[in-house]
N, C-alpha and C positions, 0 to 999 in steps of 0.2 A: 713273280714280279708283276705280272697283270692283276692278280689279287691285288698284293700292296696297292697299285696306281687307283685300280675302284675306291679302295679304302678311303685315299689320298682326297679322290674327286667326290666322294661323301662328307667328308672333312669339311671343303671349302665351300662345299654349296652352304653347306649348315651353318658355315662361317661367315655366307653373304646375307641368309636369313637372319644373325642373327646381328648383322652389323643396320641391315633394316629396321629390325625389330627395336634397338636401341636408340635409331634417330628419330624411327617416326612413330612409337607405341602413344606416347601422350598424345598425339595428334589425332590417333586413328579411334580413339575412344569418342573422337568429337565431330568425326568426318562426317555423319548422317544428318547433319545440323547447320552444316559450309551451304551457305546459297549467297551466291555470286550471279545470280542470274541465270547460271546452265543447271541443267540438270546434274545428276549423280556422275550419270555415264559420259555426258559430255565434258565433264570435268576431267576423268579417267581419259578422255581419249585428248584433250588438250593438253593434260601435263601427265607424260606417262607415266611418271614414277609413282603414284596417286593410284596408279592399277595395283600395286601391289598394296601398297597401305587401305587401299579398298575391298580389297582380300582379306586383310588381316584383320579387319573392323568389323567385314560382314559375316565371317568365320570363328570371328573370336582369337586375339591373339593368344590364350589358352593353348592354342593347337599348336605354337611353336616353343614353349616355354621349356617344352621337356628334352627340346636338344641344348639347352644352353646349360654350360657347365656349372655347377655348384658352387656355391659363395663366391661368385664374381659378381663385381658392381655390375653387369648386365643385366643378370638373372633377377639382383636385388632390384633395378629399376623397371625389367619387364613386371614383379612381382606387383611393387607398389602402383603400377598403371594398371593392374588387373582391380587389385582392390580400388583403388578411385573410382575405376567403370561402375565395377558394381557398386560400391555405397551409394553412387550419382542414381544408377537405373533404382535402386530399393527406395531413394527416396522421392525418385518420380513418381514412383507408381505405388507403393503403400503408404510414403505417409501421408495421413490424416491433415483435407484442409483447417485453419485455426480461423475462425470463424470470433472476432471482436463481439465480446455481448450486447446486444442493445439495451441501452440508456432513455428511457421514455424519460423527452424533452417534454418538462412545467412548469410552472410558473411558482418562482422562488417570492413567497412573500418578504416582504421588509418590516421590520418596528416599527418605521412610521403609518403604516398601512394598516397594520394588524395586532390590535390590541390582544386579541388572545394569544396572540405569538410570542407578544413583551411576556404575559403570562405565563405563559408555558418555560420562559427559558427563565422567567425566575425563580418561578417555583422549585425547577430542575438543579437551580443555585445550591437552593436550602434543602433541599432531597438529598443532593451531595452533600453538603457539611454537616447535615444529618449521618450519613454513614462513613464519613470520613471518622467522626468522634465517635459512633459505634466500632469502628476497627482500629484507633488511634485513641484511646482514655485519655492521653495526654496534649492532645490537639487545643488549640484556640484557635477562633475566628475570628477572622476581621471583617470584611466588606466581600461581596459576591452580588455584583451587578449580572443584569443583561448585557448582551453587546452584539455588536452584524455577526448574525451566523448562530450567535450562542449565548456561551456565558461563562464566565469564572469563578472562583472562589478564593481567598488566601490564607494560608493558616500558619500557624508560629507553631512548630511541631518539637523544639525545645532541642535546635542542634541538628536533627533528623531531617533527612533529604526525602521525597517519594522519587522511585523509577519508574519510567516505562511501563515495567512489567505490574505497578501499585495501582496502576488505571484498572485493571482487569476485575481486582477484587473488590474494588471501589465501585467500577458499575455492577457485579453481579450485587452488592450488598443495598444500591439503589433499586435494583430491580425487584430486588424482594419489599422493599419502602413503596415501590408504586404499586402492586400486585396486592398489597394488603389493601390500598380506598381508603388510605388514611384521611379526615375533614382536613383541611388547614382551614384556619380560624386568627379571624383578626382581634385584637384587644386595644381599648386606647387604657394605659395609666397614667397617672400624675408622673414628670420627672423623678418625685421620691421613690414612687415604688419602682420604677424602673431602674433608677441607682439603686437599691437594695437588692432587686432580684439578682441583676447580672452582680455585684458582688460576692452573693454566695454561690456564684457560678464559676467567679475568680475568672472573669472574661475582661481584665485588662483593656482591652482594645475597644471593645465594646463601651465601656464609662468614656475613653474620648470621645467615639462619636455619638454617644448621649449627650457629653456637653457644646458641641459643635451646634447640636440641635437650636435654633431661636428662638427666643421665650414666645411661649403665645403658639407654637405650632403643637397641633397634635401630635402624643408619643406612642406609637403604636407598636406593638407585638404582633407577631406572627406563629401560633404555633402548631405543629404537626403533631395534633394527636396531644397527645398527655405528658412525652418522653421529651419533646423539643419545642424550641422558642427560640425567634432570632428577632432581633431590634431590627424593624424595618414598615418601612413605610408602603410596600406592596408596589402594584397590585400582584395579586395569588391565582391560582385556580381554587378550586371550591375543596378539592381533592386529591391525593395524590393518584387517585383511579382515573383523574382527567388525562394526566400523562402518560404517551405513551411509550412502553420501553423498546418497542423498533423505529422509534423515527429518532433519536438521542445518540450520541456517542462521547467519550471521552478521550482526548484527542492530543492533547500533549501536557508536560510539565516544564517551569520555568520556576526561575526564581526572582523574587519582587522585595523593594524593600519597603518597609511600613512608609505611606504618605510617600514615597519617593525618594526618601532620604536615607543617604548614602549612610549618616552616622546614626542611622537606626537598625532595628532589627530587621534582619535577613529572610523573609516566607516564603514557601513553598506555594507557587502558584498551578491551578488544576485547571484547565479549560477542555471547556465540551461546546458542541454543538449539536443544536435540536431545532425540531421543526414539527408543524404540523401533522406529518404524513410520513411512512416509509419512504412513498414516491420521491418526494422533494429532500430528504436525505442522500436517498441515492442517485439523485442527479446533483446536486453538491457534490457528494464526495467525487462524481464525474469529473464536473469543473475542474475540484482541486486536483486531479492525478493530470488531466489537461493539459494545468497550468503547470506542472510541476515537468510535464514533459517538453515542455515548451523552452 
């Protein structure tokens, strides 16, 4: 009988630990961090019930876990406030601060400022629609200005859309075009030979903006090398060696209709942006994530 009653009173002590253990475990994971103005132990002696939960915090509630009975929501919530504790202390203490890259802040030229800059994102125009027709036989081209930041190009690809994923092989096939120092080379013709050339080019788009041209202005050629020529009035770099292929990117696709009109043909439009410098690239593309997060 006196056995049994021990039994009995091992029973309920275990049963008041464990009725503790379940109200106050999530708390006691956080008790070393409570400032209220008193100290640890002044806390403990103002609200006694906090001695024990300060026990269980400074001990590890680990040490009570193994009297609490098996698959009972108890055990389950002492368990998951074990795991909390610790992922919390692991990721106090190993992991790794994330440390933002710095961005060396400079000074973004503008087109109106820098003529070699109008230059560079032209020429990077006709670099692209240069290997756009190198990976595409079927391409036409229409107009590929400069513009803030970069430049475009638009092509009638006969039905055919570019993805995302079409920029990639586009710039590797540019970068082998500027890696070679190909001349770019200006030419004036008469409007005749100019209507003839791009005819047995069968560049459509190109004969309109021949005729748009005003009588009495000069009709100038551009071409890269021996392989390519685009009707345009410049200005160029000397070279495709002048451009360089880490300060350049190719940056998204859209679609554009010819001259803006809706009841015309559907082009595929390619925009990049270039600059003089890796630096000033990568403080653009700064900005843009910036603004984007803004």
């Amino acid at each position: 009988q006196s056995q049994r009653s021990h039994t009995m009173s091992q029973r309920f002590a275990v049963g008041r630990h464990s009725a503790r253990i379940l109200i106050f475990s999530s708390v006691a994971c956080y008790l070393p961090n409570i400032s209220l103005g008193f100290s640890a132990s002044a806390l403990t002696q103002r609200i006694p019930v906090l001695s024990t939960i300060s026990r269980i915090s400074t001990s590890g509630p680990a040490r009570y876990f193994h009297f609490l009975p098996h698959q009972t929501p108890m055990r389950r919530h002492l368990r998951a406030s074990l795991q909390h504790s610790r992922g919390s202390h692991k990721v106090a203490t190993n992991a790794p601060e994330v440390q933002e890259k710095q961005v060396e802040i400079v000074d973004l030229p503008s087109n109106e400022k820098s003529q070699n800059l109008v230059k560079i994102r032209h020429s990077l125009a006709h670099v692209m629609a240069m290997a756009v027709q190198r990976l595409h036989k079927d391409a036409q081209v229409t107009i590929g200005p400069w513009i803030d930041n970069g430049f475009y190009y638009d092509f009638d690809l006969k039905g055919k859309t570019f993805e995302e994923s079409d920029l990639k092989s586009i710039k590797k096939e540019m970068i082998k075009i500027i890696n070679r120092n190909i001349p770019i080379r200006r030419e004036v013709v008469s409007r005749e030979e100019a209507f003839s050339r791009i005819q047995k080019l069968n560049e459509p788009y190109k004969l309109e903006l021949l005729d748009a041209i005003p009588k009495g202005e000069d009709i100038s050629i551009y071409h890269i090398g021996s392989d390519w020529w685009d009707l345009c009035a410049g200005p160029h770099v000397e070279s495709t060696g002048a451009l360089r292929a880490d300060a350049f990117d190719l940056t998204r696709v859209s679609g554009a209709y010819w001259r803006g009109d809706e009841s015309r043909a559907m082009l595929q439009r390619v925009y990049g942006t270039a600059w003089e410098t890796p630096e000033q690239l990568a403080y653009h593309r700064h900005l843009v994530a910036e603004g984007h997060r803004r």
